[in-house]
PDBQT receptor file of N, H, CA, C and O in Angstrom, charges set to zero:
ATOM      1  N   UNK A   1      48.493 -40.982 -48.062  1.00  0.00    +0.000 N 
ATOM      2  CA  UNK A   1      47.078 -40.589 -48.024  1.00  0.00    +0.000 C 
ATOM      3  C   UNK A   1      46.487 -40.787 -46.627  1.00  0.00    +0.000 C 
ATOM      4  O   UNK A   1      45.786 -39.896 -46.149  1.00  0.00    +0.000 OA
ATOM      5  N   UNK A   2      46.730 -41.889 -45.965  1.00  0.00    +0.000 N 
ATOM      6  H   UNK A   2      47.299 -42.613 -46.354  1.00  0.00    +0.000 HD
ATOM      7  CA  UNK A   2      46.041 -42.156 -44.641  1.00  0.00    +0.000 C 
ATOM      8  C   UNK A   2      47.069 -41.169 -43.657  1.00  0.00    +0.000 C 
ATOM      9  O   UNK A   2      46.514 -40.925 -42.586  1.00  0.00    +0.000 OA
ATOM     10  N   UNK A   3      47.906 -40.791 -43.731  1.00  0.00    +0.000 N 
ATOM     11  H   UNK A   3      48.358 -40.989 -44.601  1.00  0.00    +0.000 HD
ATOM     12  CA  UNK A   3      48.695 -39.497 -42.818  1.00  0.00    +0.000 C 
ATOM     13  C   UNK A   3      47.750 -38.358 -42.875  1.00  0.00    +0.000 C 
ATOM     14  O   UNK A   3      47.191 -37.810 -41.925  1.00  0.00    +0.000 OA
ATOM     15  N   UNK A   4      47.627 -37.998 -44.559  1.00  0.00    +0.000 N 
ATOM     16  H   UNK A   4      48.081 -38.443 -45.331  1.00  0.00    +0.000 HD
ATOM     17  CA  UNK A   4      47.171 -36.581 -44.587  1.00  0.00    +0.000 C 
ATOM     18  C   UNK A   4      45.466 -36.459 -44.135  1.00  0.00    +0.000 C 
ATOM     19  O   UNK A   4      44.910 -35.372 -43.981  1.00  0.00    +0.000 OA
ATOM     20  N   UNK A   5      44.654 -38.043 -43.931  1.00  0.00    +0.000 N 
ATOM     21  H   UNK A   5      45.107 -38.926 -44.056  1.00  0.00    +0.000 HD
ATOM     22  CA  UNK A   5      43.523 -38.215 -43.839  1.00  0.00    +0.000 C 
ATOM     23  C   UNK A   5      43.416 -38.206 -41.943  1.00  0.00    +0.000 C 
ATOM     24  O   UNK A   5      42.331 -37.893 -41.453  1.00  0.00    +0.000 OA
ATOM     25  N   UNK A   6      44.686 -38.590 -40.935  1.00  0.00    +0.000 N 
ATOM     26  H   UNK A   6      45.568 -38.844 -41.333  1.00  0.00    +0.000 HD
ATOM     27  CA  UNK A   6      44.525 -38.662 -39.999  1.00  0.00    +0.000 C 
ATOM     28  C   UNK A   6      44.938 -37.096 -39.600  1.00  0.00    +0.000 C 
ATOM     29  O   UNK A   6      44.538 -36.786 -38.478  1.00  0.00    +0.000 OA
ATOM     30  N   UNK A   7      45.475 -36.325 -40.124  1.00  0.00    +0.000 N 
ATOM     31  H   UNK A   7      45.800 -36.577 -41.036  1.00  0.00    +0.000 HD
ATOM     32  CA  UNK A   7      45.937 -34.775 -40.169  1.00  0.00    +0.000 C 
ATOM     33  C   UNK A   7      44.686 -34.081 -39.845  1.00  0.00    +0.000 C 
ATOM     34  O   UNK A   7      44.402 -33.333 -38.910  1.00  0.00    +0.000 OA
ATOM     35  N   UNK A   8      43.835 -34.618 -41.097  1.00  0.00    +0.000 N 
ATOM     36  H   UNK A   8      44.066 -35.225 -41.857  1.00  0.00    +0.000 HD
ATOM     37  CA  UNK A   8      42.757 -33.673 -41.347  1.00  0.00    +0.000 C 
ATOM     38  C   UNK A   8      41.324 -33.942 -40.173  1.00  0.00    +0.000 C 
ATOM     39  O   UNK A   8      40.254 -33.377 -39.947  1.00  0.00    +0.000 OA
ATOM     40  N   UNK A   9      42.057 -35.118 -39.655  1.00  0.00    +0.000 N 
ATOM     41  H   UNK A   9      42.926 -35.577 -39.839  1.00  0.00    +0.000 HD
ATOM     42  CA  UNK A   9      40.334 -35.389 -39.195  1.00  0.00    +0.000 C 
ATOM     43  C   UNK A   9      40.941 -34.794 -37.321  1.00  0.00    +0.000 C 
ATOM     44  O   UNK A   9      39.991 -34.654 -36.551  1.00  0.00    +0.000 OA
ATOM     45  N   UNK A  10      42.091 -34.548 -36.821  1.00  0.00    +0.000 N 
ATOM     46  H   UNK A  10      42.863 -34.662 -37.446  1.00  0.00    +0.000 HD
ATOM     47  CA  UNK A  10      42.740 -33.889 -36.024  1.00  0.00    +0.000 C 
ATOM     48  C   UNK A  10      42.326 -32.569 -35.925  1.00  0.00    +0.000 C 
ATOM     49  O   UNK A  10      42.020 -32.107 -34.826  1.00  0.00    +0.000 OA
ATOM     50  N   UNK A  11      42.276 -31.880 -36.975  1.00  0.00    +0.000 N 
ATOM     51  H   UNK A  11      42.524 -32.255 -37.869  1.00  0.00    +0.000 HD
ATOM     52  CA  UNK A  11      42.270 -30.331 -37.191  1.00  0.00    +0.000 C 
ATOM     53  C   UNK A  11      40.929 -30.295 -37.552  1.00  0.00    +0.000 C 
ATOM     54  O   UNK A  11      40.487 -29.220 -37.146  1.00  0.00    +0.000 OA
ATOM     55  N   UNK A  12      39.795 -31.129 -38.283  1.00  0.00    +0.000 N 
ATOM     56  H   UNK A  12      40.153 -32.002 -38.613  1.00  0.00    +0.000 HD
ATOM     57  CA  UNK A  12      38.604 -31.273 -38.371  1.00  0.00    +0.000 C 
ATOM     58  C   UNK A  12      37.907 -32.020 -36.931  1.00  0.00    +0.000 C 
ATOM     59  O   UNK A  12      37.840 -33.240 -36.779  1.00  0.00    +0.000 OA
ATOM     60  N   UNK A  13      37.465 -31.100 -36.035  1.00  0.00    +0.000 N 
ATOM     61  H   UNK A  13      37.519 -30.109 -36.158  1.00  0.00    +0.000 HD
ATOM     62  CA  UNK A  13      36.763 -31.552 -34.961  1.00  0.00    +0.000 C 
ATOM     63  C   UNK A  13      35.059 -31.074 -34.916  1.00  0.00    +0.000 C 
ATOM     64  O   UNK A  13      34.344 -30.422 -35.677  1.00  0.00    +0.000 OA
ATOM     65  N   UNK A  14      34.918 -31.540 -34.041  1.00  0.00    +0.000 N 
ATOM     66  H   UNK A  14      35.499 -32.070 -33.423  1.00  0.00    +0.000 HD
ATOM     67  CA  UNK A  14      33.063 -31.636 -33.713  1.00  0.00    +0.000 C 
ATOM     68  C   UNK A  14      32.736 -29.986 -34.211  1.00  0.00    +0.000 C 
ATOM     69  O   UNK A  14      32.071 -29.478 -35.114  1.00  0.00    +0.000 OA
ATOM     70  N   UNK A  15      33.622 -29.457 -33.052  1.00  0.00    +0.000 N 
ATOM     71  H   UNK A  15      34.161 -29.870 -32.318  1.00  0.00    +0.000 HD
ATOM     72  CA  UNK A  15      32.840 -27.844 -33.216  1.00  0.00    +0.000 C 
ATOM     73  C   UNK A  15      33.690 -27.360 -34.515  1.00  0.00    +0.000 C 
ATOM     74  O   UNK A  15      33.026 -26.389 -34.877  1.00  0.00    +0.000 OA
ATOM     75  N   UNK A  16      34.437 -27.440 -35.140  1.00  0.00    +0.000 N 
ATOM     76  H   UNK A  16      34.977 -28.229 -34.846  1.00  0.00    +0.000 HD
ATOM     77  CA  UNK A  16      35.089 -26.962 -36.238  1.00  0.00    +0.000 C 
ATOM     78  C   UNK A  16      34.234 -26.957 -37.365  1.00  0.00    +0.000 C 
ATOM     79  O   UNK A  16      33.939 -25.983 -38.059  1.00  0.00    +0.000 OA
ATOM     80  N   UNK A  17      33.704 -28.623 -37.538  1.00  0.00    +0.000 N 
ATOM     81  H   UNK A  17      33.944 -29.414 -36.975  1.00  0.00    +0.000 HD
ATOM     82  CA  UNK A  17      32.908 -28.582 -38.924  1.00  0.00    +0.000 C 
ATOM     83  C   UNK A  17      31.663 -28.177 -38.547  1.00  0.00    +0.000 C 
ATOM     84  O   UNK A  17      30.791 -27.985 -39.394  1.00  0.00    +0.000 OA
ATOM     85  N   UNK A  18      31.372 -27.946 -36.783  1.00  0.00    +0.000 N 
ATOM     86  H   UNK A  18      32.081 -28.102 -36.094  1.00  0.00    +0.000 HD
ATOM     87  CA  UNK A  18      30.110 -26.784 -36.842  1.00  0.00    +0.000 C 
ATOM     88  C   UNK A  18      29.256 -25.914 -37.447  1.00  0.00    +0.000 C 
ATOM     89  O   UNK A  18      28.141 -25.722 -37.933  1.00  0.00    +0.000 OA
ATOM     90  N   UNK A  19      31.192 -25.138 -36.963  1.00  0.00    +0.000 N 
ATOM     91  H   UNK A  19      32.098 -25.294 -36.569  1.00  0.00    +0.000 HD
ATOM     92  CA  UNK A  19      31.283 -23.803 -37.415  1.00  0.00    +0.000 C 
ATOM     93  C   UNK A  19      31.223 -23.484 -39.175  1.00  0.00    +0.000 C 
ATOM     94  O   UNK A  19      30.606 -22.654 -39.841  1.00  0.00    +0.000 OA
ATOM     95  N   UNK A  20      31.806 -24.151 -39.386  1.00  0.00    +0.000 N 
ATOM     96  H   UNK A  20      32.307 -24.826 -38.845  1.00  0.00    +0.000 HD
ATOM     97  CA  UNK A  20      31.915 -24.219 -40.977  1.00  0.00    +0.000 C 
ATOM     98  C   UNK A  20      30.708 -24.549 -41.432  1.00  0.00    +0.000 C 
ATOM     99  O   UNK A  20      30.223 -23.659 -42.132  1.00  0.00    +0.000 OA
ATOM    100  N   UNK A  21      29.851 -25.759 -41.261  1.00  0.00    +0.000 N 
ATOM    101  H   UNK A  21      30.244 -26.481 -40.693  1.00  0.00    +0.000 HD
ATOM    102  CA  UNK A  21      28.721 -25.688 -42.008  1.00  0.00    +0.000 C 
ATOM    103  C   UNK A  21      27.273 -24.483 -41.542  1.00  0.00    +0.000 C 
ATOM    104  O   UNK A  21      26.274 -24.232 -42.215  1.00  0.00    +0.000 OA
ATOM    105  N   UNK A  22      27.666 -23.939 -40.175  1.00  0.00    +0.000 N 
ATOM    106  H   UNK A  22      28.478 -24.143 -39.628  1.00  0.00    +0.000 HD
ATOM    107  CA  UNK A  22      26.926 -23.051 -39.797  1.00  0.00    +0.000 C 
ATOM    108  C   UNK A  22      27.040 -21.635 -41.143  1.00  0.00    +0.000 C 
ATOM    109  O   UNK A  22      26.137 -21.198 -41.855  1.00  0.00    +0.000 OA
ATOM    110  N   UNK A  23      28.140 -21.331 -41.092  1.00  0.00    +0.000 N 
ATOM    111  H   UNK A  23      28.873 -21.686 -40.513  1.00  0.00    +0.000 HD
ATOM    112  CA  UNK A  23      28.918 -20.660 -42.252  1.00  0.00    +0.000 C 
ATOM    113  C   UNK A  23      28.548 -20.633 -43.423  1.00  0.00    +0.000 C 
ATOM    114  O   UNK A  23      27.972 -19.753 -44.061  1.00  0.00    +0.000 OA
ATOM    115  N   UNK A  24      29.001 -21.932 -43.779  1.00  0.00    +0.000 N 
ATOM    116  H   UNK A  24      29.470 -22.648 -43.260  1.00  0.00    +0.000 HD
ATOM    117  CA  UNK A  24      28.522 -22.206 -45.443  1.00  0.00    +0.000 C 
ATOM    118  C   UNK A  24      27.095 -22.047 -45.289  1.00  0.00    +0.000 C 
ATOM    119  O   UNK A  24      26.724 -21.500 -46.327  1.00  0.00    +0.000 OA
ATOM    120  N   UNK A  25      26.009 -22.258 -44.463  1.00  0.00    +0.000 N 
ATOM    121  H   UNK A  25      26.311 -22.702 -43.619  1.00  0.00    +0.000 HD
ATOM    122  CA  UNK A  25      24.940 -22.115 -44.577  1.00  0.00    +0.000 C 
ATOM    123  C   UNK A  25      24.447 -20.855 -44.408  1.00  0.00    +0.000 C 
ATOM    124  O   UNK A  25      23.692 -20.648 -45.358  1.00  0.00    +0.000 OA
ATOM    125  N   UNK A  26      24.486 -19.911 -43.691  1.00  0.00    +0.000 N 
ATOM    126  H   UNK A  26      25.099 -20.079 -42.919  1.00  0.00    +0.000 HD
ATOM    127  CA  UNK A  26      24.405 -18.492 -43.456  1.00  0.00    +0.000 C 
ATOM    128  C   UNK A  26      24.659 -17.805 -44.719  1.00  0.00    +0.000 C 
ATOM    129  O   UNK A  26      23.779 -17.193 -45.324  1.00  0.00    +0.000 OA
ATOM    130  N   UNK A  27      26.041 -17.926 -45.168  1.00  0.00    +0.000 N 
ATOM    131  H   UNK A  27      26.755 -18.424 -44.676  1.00  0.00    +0.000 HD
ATOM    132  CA  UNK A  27      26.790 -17.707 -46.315  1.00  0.00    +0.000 C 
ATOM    133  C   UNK A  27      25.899 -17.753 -47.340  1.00  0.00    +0.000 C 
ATOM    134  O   UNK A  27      25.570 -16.698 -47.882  1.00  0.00    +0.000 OA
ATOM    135  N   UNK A  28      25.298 -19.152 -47.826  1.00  0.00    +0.000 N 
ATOM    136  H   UNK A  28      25.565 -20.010 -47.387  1.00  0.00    +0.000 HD
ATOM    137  CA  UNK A  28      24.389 -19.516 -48.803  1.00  0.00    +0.000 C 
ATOM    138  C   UNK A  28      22.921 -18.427 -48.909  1.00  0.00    +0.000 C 
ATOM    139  O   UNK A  28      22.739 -17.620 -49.821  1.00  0.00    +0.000 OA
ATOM    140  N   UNK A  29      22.018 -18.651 -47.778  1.00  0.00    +0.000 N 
ATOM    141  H   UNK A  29      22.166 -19.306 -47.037  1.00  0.00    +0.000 HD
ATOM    142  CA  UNK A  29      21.190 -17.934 -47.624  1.00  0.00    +0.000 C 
ATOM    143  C   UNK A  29      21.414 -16.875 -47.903  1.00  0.00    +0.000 C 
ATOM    144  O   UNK A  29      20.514 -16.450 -48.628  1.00  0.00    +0.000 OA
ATOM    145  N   UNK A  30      22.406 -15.930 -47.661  1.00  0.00    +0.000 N 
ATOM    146  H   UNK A  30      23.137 -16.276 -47.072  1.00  0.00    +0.000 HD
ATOM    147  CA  UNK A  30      22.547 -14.463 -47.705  1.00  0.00    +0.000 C 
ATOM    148  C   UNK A  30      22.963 -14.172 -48.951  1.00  0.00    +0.000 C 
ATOM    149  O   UNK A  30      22.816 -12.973 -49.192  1.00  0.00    +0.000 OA
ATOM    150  N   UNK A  31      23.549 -14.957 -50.081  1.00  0.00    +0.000 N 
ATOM    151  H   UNK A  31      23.669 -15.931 -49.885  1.00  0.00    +0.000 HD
ATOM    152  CA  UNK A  31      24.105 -14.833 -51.354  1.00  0.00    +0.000 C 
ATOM    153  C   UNK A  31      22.412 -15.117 -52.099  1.00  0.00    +0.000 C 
ATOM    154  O   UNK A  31      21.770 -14.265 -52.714  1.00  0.00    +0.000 OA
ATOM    155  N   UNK A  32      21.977 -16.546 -51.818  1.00  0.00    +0.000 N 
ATOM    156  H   UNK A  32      22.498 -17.238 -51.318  1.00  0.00    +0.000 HD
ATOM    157  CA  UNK A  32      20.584 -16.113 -52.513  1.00  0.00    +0.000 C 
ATOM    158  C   UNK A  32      19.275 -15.195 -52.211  1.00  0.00    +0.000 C 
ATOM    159  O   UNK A  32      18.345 -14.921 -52.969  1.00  0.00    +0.000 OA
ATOM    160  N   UNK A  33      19.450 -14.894 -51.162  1.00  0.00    +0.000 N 
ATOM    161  H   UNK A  33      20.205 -15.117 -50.546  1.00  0.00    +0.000 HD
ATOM    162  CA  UNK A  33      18.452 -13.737 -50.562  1.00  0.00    +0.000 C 
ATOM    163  C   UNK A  33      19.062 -12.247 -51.794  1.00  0.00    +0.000 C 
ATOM    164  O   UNK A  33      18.454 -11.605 -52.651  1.00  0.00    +0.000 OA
ATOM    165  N   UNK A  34      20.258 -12.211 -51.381  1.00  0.00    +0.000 N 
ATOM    166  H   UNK A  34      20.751 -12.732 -50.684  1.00  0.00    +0.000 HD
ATOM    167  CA  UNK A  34      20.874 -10.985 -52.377  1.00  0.00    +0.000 C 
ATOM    168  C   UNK A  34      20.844 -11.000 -53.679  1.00  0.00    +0.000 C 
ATOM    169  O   UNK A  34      20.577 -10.103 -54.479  1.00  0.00    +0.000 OA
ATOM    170  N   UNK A  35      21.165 -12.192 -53.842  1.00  0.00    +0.000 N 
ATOM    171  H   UNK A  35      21.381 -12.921 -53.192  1.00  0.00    +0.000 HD
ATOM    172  CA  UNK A  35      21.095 -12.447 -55.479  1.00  0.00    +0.000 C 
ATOM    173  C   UNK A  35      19.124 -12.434 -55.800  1.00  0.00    +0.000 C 
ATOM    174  O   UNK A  35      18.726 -12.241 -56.949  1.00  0.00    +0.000 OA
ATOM    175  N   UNK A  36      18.436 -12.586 -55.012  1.00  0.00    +0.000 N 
ATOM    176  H   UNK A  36      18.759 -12.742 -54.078  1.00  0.00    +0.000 HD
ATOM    177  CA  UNK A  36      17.167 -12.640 -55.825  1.00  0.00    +0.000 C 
ATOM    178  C   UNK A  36      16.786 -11.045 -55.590  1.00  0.00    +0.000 C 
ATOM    179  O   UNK A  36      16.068 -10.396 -56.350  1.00  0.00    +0.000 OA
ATOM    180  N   UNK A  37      17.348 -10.596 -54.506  1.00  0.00    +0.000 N 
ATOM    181  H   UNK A  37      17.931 -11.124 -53.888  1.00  0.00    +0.000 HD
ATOM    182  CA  UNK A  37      16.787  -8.871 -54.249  1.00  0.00    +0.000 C 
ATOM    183  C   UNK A  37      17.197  -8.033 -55.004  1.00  0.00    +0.000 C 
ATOM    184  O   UNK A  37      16.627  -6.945 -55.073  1.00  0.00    +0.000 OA
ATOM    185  N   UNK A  38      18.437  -8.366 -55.863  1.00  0.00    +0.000 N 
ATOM    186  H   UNK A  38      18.901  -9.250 -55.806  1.00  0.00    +0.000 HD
ATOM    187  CA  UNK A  38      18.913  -7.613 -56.944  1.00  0.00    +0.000 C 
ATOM    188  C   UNK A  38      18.620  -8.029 -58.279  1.00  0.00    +0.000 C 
ATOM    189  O   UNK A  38      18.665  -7.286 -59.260  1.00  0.00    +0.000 OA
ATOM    190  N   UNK A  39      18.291  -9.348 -58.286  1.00  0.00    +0.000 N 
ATOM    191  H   UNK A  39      18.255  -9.951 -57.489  1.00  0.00    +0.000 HD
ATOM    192  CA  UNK A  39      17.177  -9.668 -59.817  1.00  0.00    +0.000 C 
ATOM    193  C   UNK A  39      16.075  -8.773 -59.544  1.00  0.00    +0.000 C 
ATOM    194  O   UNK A  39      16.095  -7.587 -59.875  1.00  0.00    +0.000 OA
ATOM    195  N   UNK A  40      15.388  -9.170 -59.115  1.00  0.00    +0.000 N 
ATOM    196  H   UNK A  40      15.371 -10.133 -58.846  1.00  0.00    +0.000 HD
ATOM    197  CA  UNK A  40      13.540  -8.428 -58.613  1.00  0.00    +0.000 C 
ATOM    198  C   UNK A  40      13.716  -7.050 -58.872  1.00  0.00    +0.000 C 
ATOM    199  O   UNK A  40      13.011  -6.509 -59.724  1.00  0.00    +0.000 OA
ATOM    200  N   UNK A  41      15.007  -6.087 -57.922  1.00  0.00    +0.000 N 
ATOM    201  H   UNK A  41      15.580  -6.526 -57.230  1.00  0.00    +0.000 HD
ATOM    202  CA  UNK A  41      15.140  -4.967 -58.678  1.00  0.00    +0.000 C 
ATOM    203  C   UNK A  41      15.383  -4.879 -59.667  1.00  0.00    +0.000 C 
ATOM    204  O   UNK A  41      14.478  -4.633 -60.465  1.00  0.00    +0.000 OA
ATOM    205  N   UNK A  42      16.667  -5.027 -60.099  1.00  0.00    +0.000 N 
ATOM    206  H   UNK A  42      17.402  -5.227 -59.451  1.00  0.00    +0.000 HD
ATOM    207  CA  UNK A  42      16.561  -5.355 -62.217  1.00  0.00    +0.000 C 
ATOM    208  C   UNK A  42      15.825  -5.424 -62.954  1.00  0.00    +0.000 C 
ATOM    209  O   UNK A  42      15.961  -4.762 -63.982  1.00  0.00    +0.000 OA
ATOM    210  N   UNK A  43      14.445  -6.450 -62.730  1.00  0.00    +0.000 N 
ATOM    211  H   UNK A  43      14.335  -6.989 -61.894  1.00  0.00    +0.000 HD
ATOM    212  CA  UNK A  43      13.767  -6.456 -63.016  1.00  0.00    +0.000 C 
ATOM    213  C   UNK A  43      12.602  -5.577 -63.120  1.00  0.00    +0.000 C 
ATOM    214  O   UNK A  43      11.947  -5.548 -64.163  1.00  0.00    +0.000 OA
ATOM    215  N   UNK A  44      12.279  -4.806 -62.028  1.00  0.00    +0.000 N 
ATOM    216  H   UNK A  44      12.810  -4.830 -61.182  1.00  0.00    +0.000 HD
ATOM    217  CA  UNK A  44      11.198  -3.853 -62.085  1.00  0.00    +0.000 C 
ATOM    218  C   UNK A  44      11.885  -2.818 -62.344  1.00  0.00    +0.000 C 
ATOM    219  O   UNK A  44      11.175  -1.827 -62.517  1.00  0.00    +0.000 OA
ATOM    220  N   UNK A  45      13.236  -2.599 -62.466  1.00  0.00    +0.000 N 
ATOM    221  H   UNK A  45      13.813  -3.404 -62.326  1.00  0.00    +0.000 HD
ATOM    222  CA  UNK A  45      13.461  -1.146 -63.039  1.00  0.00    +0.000 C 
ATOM    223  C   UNK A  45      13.746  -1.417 -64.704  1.00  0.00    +0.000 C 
ATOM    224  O   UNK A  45      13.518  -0.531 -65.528  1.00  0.00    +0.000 OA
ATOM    225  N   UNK A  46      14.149  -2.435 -64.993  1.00  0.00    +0.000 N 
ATOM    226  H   UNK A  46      14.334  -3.155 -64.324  1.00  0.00    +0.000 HD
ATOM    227  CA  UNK A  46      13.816  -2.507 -66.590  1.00  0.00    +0.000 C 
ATOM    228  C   UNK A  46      12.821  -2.970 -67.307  1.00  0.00    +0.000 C 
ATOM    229  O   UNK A  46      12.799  -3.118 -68.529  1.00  0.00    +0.000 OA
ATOM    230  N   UNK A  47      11.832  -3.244 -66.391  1.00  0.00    +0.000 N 
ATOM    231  H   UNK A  47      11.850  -3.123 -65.398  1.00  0.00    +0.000 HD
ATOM    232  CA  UNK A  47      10.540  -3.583 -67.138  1.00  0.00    +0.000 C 
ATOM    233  C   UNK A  47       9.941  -2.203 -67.218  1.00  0.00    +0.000 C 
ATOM    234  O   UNK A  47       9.096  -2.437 -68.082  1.00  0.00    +0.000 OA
ATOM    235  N   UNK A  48       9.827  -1.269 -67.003  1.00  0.00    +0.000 N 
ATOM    236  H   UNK A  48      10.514  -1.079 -66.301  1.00  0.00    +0.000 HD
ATOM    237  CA  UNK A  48       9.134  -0.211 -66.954  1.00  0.00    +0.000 C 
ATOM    238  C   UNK A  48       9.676   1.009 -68.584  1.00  0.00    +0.000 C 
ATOM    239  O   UNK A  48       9.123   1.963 -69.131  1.00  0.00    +0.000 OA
ATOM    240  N   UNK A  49      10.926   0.303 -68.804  1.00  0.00    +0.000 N 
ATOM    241  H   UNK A  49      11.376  -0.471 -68.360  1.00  0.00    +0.000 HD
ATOM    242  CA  UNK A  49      11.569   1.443 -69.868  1.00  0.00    +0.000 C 
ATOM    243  C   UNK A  49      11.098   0.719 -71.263  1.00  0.00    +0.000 C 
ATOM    244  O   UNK A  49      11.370   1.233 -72.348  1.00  0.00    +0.000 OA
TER     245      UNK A  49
């Protein structure tokens, strides 16, 4: 466990987990921005029938 923990923190550097949480965060925003722009439509096109 402490091998695969000194592995990871090698290949996990400053700008790496940056990048990644820059990512996951961008990522996030743009999935709920989409996901609510396609409820809201759903919504006003089946409220009307």
């Amino acid at each position: 466990f402490t091998l695969a923990f000194a592995s990871l923190k090698q290949v996990l550097t400053k700008e790496v987990a940056r990048g990644v949480f820059g990512f996951a965060t961008w990522w996030s925003c743009f999935a709920w921005f989409a996901s609510s722009s396609l409820g809201l439509i759903y919504q006003s096109y089946f409220s009307h029938s």
